[in-house]
N, C-alpha and C positions, 0 to 999 in steps of 0.2 A: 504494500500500500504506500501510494502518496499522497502529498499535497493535490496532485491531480487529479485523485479516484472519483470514480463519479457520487453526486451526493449522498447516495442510498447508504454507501459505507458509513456516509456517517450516523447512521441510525441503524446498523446491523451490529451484534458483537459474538462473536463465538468464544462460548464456553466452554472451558475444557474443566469438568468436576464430576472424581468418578462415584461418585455418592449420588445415586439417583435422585434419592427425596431433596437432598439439598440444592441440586441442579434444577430441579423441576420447580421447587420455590423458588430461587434465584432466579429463574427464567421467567417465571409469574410477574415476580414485583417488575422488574423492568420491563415487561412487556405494557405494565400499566400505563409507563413513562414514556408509552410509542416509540420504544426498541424492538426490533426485529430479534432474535436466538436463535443462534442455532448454536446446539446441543452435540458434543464431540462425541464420534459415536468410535470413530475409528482408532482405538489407542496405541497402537503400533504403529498409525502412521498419519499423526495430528498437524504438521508441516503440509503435503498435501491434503488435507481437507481441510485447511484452515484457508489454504488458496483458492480451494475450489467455493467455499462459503460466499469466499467476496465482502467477506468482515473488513468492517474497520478497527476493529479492536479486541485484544482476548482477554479474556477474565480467565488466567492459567491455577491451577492448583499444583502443589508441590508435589505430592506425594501421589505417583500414579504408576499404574499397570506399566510394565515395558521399561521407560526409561522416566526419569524424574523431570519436573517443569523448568530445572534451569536446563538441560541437555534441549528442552521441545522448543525455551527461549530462543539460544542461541543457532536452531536450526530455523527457527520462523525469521529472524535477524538476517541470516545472508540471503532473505527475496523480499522483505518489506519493512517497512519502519512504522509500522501500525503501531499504537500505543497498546503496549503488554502491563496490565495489572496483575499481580498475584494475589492470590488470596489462598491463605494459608493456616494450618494449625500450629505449625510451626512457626514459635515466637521469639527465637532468638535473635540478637543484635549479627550475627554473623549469619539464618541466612538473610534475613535482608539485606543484607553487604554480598552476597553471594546473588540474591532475586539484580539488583540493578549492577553487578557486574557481569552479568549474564546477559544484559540487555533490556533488563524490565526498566518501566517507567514509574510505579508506586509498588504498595506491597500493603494488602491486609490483612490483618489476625482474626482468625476464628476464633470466636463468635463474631460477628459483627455484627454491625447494625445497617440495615436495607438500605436507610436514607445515606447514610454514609457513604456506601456502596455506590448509588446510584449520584451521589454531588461527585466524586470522582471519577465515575466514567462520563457524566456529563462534560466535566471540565477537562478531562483527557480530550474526549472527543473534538470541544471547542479551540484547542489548543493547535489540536491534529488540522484540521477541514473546515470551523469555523472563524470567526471575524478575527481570533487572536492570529490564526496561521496567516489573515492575509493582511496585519494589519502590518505596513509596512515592509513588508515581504521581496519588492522589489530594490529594496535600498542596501548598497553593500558597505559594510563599514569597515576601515583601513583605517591602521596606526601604525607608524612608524615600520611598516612596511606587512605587516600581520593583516592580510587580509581575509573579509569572515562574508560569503554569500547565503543571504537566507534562505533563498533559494532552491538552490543547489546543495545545502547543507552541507559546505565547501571553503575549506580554511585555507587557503595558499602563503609562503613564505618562500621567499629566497629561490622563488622560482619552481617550487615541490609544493603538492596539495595532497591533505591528507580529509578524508570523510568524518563529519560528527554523527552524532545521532541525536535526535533532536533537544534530548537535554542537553547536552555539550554544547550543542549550537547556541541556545538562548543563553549560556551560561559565557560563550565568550564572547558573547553578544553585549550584552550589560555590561562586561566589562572591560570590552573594549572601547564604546562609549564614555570611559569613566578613567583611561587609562591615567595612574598615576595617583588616583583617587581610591581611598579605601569605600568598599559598597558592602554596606554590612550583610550578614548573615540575615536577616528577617527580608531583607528588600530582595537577595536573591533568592531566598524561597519563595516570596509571592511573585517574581518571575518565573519561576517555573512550575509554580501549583497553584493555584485559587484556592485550594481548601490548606493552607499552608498549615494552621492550625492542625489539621490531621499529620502532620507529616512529619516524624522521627528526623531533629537536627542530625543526625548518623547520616540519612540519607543525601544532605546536602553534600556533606564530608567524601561521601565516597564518588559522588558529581565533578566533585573539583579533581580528585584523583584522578578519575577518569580522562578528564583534559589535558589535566598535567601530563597524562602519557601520549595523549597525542600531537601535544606541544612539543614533547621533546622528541620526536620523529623531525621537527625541524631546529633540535639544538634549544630550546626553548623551554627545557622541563622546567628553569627553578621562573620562570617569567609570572607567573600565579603566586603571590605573596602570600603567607598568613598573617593577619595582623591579630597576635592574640589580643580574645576577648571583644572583638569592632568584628571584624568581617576578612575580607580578600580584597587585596589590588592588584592589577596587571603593570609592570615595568618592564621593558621592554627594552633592547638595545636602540640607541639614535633616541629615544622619545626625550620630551622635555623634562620630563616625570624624575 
């Protein structure tokens, strides 16, 4: 999936949850919310039918038949950049460090709560295909030679271009806008989440890691500052900063 897909993705999401009665509620409530479902039937091979769905989105669980949700992540990741939520019984700080190094975009704990559920995949969705994806979308932002296309989700430097995924994208997005400027922790979480308040500070942490390695694909790992306690700034060789 992309920025291109045709609208309907954005009101389809395929569910991969092998707990029938849970899948069948969960597919309930958000159907109320004029979501389309479709329901993972095929667990040995969730990659192609999650393409054939025509989803814009998965609502993935951990713990499943065959092979686990970060292995089905990281296979749905090399043909779409559809926004991946987990939802999970498993509540540990590592794997959610393991769900968004895998390729997910948020991460929920069983039990949860429906509405919860359903403001995040709303706000995924809007992020993905509605007015956030295209709200300046055509503008490319360049600092001191670090160029970032929104696009294209397409970082280039020194001549070399390496791929984001769309949280990396908004993430050096902000703060290339700001380079030299520390942009706190709360402002980059409501860049990247609307329901920020849902959202495990861990998760920003391992966001910024994530850049950080693909920054330093062009020499640029330490270019993402910590400022303990305030937030993250971007310094950059040549900048004024």
């Amino acid at each position: 999936m992309t920025q291109s897909e045709p609208a309907d993705a954005m009101h389809r999401i395929y569910l991969v949850e092998d707990e029938p009665k849970l899948a069948t509620m969960l597919a309930a409530h958000l159907e109320r919310y004029g979501y389309e479902v479709v329901i993972a039937r095929r667990f040995d091979d969730l990659k192609n039918e999650f393409l054939a769905s025509g989803a814009g989105l998965v609502l993935l669980d951990v713990n499943l038949p065959w092979y686990d949700g970060f292995y089905w992540c990281r296979q749905i990741r090399t043909a779409s950049n559809a926004p991946v939520i987990f939802i999970s019984a498993r509540s540990s700080g590592m794997d959610q460090v393991l769900a968004i190094d895998n390729g997910g975009d948020d991460y929920i704990v069983k039990p949860f709560n429906l509405e919860v559920v359903t403001a995040k995949v709303r706000g995924a969705l809007r992020r993905a295909y509605g007015e956030y994806a295209h709200a300046g979308e055509q503008t490319v932002t360049s600092t001191a030679g670090l160029t970032f296309d929104p696009l294209r989700m397409v970082a280039a430097f020194g001549g070399r271009q390496v791929e984001l995924s769309r949280n990396e994208g908004q993430l050096l997005e902000v703060l290339l806008r700001a380079t030299g400027k520390v942009v706190g922790r709360e402002a980059l979480l409501e860049a990247l989440w609307d329901d920020a308040a849902f959202v495990d500070d861990n998760t920003l942490t391992v966001n910024v890691n994530r850049l950080r390695k693909k920054l330093a694909e062009f020499g640029l790992g330490d270019a993402v500052r910590t400022v303990r306690g305030s937030g993250y700034a971007l310094q950059l060789p040549g900048s004024d900063a």
